[in-house]
KEKE-3310 file (N, C-alpha, C; in steps of 0.2 Angstrom, whole numbers, plus 5000, padded with zeros to 4 digits):
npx = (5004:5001:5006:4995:4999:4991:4998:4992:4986:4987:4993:5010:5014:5022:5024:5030:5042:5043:5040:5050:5061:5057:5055:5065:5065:5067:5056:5048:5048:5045:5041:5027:5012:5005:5014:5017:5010:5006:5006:5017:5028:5033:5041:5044:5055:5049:5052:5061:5067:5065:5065:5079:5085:5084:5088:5103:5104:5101:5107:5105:5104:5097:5088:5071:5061:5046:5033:5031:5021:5019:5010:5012:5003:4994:4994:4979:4964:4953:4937:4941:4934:4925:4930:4943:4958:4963:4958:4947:4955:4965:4958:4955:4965:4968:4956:4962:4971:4974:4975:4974:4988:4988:4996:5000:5004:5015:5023:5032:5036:5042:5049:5041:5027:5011:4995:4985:4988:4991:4998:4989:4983:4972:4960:4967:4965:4953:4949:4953:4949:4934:4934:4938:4926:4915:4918:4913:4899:4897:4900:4890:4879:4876:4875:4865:4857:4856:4851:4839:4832:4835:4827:4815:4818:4810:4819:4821:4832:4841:4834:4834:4849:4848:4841:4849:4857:4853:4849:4861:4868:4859:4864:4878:4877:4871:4882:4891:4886:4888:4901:4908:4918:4914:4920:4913:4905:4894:4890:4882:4889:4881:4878:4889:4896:4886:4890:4902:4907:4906:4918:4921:4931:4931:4930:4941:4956:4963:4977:4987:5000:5010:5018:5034:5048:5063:5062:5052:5049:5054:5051:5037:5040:5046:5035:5028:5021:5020:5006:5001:5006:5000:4984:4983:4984:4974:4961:4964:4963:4950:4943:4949:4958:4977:4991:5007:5022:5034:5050:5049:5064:5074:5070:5073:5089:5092:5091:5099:5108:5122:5129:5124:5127:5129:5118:5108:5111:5109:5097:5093:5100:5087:5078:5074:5066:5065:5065:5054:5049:5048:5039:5029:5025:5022:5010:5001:5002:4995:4982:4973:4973:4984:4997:5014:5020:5033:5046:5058:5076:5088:5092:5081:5076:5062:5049:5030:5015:4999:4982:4976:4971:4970:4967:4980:4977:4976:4985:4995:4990:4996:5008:5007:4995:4993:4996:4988:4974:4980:4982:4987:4997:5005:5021:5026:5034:5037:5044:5051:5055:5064:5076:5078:5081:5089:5091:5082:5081:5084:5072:5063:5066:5063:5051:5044:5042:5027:5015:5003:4983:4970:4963:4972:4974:4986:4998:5005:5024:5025:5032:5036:5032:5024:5015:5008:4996:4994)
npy = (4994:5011:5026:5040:5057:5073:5088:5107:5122:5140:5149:5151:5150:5145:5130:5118:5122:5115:5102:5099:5096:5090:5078:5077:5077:5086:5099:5112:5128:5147:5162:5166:5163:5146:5142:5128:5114:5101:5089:5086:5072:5063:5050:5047:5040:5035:5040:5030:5028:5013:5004:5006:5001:4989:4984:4985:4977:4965:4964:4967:4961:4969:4982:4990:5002:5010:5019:5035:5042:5060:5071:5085:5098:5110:5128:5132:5143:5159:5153:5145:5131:5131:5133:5143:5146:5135:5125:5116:5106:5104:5099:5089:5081:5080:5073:5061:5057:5052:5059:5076:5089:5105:5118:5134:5151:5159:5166:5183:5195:5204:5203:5191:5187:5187:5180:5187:5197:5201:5195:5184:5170:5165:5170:5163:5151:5151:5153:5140:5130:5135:5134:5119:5115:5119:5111:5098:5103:5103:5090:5082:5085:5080:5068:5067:5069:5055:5046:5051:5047:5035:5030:5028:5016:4999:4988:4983:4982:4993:5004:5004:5008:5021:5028:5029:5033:5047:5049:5053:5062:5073:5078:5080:5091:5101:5107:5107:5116:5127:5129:5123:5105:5090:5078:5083:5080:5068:5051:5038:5020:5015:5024:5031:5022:5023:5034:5032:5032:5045:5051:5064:5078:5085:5074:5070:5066:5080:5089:5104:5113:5125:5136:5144:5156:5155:5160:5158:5146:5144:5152:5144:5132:5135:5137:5148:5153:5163:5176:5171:5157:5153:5155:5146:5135:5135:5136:5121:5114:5115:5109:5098:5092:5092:5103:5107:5116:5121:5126:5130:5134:5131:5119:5113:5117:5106:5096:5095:5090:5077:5073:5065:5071:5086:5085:5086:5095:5107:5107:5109:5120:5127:5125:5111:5093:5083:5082:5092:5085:5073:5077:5080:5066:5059:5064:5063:5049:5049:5056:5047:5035:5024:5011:5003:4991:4978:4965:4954:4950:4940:4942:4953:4968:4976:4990:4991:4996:4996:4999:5005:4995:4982:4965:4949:4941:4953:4961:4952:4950:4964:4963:4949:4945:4931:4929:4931:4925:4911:4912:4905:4906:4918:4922:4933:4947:4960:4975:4982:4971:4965:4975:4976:4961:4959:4947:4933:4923:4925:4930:4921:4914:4921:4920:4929:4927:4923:4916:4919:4919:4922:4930:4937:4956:4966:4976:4993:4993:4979:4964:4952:4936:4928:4911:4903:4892:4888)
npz = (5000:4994:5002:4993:4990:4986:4984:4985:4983:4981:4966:4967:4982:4986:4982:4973:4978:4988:4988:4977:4988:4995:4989:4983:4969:4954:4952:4944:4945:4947:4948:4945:4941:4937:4934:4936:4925:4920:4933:4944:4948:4962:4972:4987:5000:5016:5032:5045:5058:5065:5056:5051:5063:5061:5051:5055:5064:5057:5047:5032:5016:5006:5012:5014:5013:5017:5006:4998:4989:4981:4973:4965:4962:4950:4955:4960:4958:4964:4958:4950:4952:4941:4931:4930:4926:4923:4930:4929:4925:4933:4947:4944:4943:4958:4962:4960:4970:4989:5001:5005:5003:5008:5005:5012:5012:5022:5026:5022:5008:4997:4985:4981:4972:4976:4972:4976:4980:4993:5007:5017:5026:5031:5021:5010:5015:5013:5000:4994:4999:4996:4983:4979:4988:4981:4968:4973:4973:4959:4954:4964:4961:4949:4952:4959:4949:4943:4954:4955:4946:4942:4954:4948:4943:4941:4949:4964:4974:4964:4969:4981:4982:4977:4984:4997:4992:4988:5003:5008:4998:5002:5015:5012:5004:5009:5018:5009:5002:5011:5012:5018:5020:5012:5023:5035:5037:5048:5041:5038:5034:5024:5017:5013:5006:4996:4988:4987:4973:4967:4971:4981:4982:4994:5003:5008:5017:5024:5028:5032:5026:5034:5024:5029:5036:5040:5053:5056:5057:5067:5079:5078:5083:5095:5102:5098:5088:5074:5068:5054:5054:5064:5060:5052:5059:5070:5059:5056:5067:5068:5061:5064:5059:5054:5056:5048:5049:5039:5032:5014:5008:5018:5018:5008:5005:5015:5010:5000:5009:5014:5022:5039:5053:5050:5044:5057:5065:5059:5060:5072:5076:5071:5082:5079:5080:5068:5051:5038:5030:5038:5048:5040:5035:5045:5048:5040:5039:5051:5048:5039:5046:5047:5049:5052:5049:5050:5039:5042:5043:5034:5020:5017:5024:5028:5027:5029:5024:5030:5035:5050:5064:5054:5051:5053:5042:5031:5032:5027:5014:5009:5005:4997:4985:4986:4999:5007:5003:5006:5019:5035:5046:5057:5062:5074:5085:5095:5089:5098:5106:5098:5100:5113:5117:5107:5097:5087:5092:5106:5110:5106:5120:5130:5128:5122:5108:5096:5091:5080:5076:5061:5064:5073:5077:5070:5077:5077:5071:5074:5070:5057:5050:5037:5036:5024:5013:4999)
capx = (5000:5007:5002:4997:4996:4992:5001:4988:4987:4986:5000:5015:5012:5031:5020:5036:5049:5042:5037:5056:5064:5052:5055:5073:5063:5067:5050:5048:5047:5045:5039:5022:5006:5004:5021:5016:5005:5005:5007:5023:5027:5039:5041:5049:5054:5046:5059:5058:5071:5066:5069:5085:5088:5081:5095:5110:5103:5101:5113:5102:5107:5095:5082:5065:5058:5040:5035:5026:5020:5019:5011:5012:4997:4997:4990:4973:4965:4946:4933:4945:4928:4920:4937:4946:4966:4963:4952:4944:4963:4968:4955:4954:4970:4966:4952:4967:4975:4971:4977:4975:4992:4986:5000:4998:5010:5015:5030:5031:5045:5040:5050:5038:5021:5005:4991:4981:4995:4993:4997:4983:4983:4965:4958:4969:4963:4946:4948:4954:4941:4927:4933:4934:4919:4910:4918:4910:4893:4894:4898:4885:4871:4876:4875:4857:4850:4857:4847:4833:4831:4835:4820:4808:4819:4808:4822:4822:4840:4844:4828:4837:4854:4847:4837:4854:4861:4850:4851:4869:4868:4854:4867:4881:4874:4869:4890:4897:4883:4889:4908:4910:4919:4912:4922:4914:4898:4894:4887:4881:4893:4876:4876:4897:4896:4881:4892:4908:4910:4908:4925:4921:4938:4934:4928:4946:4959:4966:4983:4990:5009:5011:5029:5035:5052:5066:5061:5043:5050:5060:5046:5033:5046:5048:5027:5024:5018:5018:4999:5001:5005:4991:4978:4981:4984:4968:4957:4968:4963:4942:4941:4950:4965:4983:4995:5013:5028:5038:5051:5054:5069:5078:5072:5078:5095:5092:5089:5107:5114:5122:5130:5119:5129:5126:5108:5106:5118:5105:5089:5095:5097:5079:5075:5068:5069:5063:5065:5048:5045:5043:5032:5022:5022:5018:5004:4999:4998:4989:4976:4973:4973:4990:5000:5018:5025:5040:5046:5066:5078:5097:5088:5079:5073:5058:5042:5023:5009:4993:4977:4976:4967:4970:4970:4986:4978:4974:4992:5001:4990:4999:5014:5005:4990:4992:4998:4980:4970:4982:4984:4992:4996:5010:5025:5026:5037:5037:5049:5056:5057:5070:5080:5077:5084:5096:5090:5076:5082:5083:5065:5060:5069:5060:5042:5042:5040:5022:5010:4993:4979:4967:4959:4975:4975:4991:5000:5012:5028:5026:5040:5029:5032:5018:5016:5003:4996:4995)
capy = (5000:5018:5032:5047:5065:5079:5096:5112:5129:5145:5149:5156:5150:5137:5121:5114:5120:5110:5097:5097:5097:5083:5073:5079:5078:5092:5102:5119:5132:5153:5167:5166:5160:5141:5137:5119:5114:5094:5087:5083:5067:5061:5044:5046:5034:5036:5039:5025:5025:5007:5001:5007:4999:4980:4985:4988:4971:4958:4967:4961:4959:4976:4986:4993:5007:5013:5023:5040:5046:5066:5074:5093:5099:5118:5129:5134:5152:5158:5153:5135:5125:5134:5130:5148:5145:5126:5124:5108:5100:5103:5098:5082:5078:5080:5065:5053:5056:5049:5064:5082:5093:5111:5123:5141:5154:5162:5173:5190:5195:5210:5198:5183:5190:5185:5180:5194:5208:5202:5187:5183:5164:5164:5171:5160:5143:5152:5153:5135:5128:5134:5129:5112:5114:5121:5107:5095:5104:5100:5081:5079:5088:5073:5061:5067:5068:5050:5044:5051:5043:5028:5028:5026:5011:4994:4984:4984:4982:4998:5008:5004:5010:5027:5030:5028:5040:5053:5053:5055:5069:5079:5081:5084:5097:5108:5107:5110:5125:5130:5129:5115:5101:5084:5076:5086:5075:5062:5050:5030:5017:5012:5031:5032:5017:5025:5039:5031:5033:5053:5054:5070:5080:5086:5070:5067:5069:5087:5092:5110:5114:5132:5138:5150:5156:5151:5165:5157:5139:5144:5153:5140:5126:5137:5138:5154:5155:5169:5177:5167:5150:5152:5157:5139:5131:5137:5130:5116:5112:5117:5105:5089:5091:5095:5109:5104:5119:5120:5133:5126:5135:5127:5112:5110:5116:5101:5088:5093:5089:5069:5068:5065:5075:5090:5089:5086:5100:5111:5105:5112:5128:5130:5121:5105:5087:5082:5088:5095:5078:5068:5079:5079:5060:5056:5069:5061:5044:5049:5057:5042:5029:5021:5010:4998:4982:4974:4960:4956:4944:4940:4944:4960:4972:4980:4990:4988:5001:4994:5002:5003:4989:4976:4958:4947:4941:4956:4963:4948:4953:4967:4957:4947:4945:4927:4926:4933:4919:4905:4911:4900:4910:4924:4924:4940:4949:4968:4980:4983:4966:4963:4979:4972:4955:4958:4943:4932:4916:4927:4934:4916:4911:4926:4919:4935:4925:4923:4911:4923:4917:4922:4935:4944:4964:4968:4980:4997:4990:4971:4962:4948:4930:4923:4905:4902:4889:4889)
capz = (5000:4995:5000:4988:4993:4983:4984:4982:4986:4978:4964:4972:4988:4986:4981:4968:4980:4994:4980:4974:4993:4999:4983:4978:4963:4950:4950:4939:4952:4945:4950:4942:4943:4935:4931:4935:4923:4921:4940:4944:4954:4967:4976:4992:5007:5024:5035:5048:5063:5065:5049:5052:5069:5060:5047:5060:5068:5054:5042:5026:5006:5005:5014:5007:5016:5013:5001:4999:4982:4983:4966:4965:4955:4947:4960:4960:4960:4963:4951:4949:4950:4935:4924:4929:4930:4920:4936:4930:4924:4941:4950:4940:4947:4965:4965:4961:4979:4994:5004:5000:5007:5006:5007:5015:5012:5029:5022:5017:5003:4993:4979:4977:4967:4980:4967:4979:4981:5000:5010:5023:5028:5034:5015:5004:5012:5013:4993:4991:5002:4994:4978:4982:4991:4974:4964:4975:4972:4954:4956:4969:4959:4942:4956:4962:4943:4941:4958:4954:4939:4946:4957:4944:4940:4945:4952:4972:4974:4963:4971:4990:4983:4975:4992:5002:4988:4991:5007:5007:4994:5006:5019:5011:4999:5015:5021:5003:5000:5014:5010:5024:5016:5016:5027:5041:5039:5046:5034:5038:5030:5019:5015:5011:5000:4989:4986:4983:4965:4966:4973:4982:4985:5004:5009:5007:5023:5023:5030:5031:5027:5032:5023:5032:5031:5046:5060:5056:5059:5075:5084:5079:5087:5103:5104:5098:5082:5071:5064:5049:5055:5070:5058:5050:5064:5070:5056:5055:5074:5071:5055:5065:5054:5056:5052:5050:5049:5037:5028:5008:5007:5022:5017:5000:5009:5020:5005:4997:5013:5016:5032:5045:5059:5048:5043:5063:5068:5053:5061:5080:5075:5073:5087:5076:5080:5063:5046:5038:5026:5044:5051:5034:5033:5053:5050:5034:5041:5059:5048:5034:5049:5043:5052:5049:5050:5044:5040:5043:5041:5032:5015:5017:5031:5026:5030:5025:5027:5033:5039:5056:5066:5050:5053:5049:5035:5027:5031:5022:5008:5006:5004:4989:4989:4988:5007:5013:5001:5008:5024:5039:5054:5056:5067:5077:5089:5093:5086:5107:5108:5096:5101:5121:5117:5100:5091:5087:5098:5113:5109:5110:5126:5134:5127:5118:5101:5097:5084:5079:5068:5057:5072:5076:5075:5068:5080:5073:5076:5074:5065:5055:5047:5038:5033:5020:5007:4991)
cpx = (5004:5003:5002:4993:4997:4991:4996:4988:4986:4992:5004:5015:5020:5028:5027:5042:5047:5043:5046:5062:5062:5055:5063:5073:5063:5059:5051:5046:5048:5039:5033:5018:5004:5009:5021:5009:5000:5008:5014:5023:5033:5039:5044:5049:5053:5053:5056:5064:5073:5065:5077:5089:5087:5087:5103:5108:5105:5108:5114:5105:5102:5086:5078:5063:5050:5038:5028:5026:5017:5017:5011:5009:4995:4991:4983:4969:4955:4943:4938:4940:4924:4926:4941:4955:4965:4961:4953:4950:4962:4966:4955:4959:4970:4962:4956:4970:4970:4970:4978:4981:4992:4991:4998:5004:5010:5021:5027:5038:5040:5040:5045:5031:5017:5002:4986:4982:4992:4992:4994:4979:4976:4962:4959:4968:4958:4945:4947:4947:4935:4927:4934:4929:4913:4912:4913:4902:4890:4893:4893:4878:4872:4875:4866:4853:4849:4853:4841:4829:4832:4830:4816:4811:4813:4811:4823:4829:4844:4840:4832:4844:4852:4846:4844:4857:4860:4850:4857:4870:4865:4860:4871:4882:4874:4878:4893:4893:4885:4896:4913:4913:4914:4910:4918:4908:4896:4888:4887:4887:4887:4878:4884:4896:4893:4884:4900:4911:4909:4914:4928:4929:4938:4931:4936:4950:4962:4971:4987:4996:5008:5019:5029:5043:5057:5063:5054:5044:5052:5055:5042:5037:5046:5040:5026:5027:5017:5007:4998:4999:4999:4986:4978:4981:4975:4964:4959:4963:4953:4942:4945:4957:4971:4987:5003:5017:5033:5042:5054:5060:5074:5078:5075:5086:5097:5094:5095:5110:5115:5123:5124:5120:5128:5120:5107:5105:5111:5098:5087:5095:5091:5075:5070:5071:5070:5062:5056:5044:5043:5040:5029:5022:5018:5011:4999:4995:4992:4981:4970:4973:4978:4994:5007:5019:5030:5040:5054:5070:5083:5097:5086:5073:5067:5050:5037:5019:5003:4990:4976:4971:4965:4973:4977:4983:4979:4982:4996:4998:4993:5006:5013:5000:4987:4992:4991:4975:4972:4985:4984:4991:5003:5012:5026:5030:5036:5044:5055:5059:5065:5077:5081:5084:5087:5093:5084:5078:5081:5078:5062:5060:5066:5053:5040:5039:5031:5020:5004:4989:4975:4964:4965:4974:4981:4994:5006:5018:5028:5032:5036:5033:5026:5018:5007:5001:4993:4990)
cpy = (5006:5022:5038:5053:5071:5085:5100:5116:5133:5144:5152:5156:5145:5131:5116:5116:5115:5105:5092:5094:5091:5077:5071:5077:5084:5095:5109:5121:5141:5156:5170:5161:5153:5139:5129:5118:5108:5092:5084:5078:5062:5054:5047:5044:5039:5033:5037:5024:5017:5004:5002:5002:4992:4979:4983:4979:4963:4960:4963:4963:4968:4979:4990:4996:5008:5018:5028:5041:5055:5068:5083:5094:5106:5122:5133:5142:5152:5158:5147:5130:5126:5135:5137:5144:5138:5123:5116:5101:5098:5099:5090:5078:5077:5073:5062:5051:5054:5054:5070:5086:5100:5116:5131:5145:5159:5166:5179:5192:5196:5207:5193:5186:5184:5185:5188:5198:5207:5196:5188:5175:5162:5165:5168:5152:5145:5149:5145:5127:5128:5133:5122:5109:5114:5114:5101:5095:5101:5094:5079:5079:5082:5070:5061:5067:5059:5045:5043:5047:5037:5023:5025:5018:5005:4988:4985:4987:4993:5004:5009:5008:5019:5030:5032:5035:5047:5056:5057:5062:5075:5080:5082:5090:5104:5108:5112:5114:5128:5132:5126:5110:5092:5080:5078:5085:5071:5058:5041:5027:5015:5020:5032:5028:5020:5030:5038:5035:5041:5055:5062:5072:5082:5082:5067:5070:5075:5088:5098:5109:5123:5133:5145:5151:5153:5156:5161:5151:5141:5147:5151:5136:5129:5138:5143:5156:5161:5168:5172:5160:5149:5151:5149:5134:5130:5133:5124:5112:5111:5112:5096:5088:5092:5100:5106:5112:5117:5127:5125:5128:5131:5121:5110:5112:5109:5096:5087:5092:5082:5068:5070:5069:5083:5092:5089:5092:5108:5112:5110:5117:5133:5128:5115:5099:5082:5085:5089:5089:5073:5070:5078:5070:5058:5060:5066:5053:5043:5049:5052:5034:5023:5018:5005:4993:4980:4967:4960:4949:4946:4944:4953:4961:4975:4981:4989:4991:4996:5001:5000:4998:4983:4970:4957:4945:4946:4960:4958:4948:4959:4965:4956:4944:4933:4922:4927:4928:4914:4906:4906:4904:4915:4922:4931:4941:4956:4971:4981:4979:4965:4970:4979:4967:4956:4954:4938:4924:4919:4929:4926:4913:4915:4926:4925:4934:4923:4921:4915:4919:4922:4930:4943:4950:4966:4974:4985:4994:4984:4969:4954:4943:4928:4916:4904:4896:4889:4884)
cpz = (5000:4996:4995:4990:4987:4985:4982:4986:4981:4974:4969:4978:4990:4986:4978:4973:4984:4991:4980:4983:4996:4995:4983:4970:4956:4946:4947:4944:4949:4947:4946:4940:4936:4930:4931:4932:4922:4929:4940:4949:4956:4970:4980:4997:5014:5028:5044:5054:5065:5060:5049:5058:5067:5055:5050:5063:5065:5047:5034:5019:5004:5013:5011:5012:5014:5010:5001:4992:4983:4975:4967:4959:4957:4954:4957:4961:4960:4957:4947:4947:4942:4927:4925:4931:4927:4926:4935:4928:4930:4944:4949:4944:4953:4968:4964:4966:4982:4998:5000:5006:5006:5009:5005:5015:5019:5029:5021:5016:4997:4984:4976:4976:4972:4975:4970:4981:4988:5002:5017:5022:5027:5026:5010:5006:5011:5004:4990:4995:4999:4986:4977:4982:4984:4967:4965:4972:4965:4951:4959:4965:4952:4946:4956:4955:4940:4947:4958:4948:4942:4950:4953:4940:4945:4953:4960:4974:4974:4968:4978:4989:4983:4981:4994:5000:4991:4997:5010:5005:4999:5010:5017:5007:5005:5017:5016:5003:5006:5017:5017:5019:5018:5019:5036:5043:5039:5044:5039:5034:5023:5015:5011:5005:4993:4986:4982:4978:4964:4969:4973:4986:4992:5008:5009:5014:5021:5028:5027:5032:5028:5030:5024:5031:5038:5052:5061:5061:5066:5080:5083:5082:5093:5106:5104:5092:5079:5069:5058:5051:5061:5065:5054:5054:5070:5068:5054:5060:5072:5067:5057:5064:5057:5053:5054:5046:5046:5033:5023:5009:5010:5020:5011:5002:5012:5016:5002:5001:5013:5021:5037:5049:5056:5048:5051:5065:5065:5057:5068:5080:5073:5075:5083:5077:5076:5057:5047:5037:5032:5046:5049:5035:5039:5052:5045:5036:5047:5054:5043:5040:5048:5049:5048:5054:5047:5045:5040:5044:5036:5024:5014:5023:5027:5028:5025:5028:5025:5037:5044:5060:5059:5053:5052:5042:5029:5026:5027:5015:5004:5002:4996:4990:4989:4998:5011:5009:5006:5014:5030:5047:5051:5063:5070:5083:5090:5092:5094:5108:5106:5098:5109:5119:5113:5097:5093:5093:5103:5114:5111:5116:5129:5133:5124:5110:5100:5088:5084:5073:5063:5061:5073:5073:5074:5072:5076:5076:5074:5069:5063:5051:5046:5036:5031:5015:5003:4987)
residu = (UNK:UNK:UNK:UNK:UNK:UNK:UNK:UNK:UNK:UNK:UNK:UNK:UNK:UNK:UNK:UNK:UNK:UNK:UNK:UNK:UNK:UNK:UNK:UNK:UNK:UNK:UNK:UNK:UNK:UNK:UNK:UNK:UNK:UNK:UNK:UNK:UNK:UNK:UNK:UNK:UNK:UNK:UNK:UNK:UNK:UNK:UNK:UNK:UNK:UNK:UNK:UNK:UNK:UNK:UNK:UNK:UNK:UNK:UNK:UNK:UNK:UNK:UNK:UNK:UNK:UNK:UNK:UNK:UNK:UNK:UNK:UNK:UNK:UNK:UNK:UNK:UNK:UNK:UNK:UNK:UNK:UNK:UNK:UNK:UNK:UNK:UNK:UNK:UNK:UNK:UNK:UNK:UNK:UNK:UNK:UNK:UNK:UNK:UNK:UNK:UNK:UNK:UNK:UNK:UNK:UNK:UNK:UNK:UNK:UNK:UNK:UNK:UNK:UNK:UNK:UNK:UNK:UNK:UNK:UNK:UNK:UNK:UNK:UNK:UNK:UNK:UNK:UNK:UNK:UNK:UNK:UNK:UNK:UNK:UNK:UNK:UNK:UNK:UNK:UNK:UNK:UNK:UNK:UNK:UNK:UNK:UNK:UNK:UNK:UNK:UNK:UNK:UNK:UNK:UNK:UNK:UNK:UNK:UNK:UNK:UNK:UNK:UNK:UNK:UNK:UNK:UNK:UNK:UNK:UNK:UNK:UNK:UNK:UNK:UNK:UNK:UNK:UNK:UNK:UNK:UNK:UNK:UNK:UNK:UNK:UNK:UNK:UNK:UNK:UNK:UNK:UNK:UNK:UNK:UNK:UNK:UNK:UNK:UNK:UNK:UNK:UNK:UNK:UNK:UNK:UNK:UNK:UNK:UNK:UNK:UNK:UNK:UNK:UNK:UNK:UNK:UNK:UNK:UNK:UNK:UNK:UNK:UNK:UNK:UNK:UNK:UNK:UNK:UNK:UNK:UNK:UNK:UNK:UNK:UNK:UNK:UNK:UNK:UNK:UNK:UNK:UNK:UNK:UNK:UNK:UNK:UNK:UNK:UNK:UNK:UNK:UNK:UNK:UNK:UNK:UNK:UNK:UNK:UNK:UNK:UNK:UNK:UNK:UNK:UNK:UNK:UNK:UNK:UNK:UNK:UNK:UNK:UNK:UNK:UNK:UNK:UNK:UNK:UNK:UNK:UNK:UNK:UNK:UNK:UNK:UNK:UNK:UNK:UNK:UNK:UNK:UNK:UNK:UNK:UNK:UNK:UNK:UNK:UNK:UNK:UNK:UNK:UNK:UNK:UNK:UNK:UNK:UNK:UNK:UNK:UNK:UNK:UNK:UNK:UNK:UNK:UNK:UNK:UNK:UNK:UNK:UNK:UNK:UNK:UNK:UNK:UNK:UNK:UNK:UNK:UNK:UNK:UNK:UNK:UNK:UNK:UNK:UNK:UNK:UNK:UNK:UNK:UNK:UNK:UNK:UNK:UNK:UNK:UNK:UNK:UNK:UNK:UNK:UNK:UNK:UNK:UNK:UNK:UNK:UNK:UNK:UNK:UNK:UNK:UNK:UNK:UNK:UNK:UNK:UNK:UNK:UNK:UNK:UNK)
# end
């Protein structure tokens, strides 16, 4: 399972540098509104301490980290939904995430052309919000002519779906006309299902980057936010979501650095104990209910994203999805254990080792063997 998050925001707000910084992917980045036109897109590893520490233990032939997909798609302007700025490209490109990562410019620099000749945090999600919100409006309303029609079909079946439909529609229609996204309604599983195939963009998780510049970064880290970063951190906090702090600049300085004792040495001076990319992913996975597992051994150390409270079988279908057909049971240890005891014999002399079946809930953390039949 990968995750994928799409980059948005207003133009000019540092979507591509961030993009390029996160990625070390060479994104087009200039000083004017829709320099990214096609979505650019990035793979990059989730950075995993204990993936490292399963590495340093079994000292395997290679290691596979988990993988983030980052696309940076052209930023958006008002009047997006109704095609203004290649609106309905854009947009298009957004239902294919899982995750949307909405970057806020929290700078001021005379130099960098604001699409509204004034940077005001609160006003530029307001913009992107309610175009979102307004895209939704005109999916939902295809949805609702396609319901209604439906009714008049005979078959039971479809008649019980349309129903469900509709009720769906009815409450999120009052959210989106009211530039709520929505995510912010709760909906039955009968009623989410009906709606599926509308793959409304704010019923999607939202996470805030505010890019600020370093003074930004240092007095958010010391708990005292500048105006900008509050004002997202704010609706960030009212809508459920998160705000994570980041300056581009600094980070793409970060990204060309290799030694470790530097980039560390880099981080401390603005009081940070992680770059910006871990914050963004741990904030990513929190809000997407994402958890890992490895698996490890002489071979290869590696992790594996799972939804949180997934069985063993459904975890070792991620694997392949042969292991969750012909599943058997899973070996299991947790991640302390092996880094307690050093190695796996010591883990079972300490009764630490453990046989799960069909039943288990997969814990973040676990370290996994399954045996399967074919």
């Amino acid at each position: 399972m990968a995750l994928n998050c799409g980059i948005v925001g207003l133009p000019n707000v540092g979507k591509s540098t961030i993009f390029s910084a996160l990625s070390s992917a060479p994104a087009e980045a200039a000083n004017y509104p829709f320099c990214t036109i096609n979505p650019n897109i990035g793979v990059v590893n989730v950075p995993d301490e204990r993936l490292s520490a399963l590495t340093a233990i079994f000292n395997p032939a290679r290691t596979i980290p988990a993988a983030v997909e980052f696309v940076d798609i052209a930023g958006l302007v008002k009047g997006a939904s109704g095609g203004e700025g290649m609106g309905n490209q854009f947009l298009a490109h957004i239902r294919e995430t899982a995750l949307i990562a909405q970057v806020v410019r929290c700078f001021e620099n005379p130099d960098v052309i604001h699409v509204n000749n004034k940077v005001d945090s609160a006003s530029d999600m307001e913009t992107i919000n309610i175009e979102l919100a307004l895209a939704d409006l005109q999916t939902l309303e295809k949805k609702r002519e396609r319901a209604e029609r439906a009714l008049k079909v005979q078959a039971q079946a479809e008649k019980k779906a349309a129903e469900a439909a509709l009720a769906a529609l009815g409450k999120l229609r009052v959210a989106l006309e009211d530039g709520r996204p929505a995510r912010s309604v709760p909906l039955t599983d009968d009623e989410r299902d009906a709606v599926y195939d509308c793959h409304f963009i704010t019923l999607k998780p939202q996470v805030y980057i505010c890019n600020t510049d370093e003074a930004g970064v240092k007095t958010a880290a010391a708990g005292k936010p500048d105006a900008h970063v509050q004002a997202v951190k704010s609706r960030a906090a009212a809508e459920g979501s998160e705000a994570v702090v980041i300056c581009g600049k600094f980070e793409a300085e970060l990204a060309g650095i290799e030694d470790i004792g530097e980039k560390k040495a880099f981080l401390e001076e603005l009081g940070l104990r992680e770059t910006g990319l871990t914050s963004l992913i741990h904030a990513c996975y929190r809000l997407l209910g994402l958890a890992t597992f490895f698996t490890a051994g002489k071979d290869e150390c590696r992790a594996w994203t799972i939804h949180a409270g997934d069985a063993a079988p459904r975890a070792a279908g991620v694997i392949h999805s042969d292991f969750e057909k012909g599943f058997i049971k899973a070996e299991v240890y947790g991640f302390d254990d092996i880094v307690k005891y050093g190695s796996e014999a010591k883990i079972k002399e300490a009764g630490k080792y453990r046989v799960e079946g069909r039943d288990y809930i997969v814990r973040d953390g676990d370290v996994m063997f399954f045996k399967f039949n074919l």
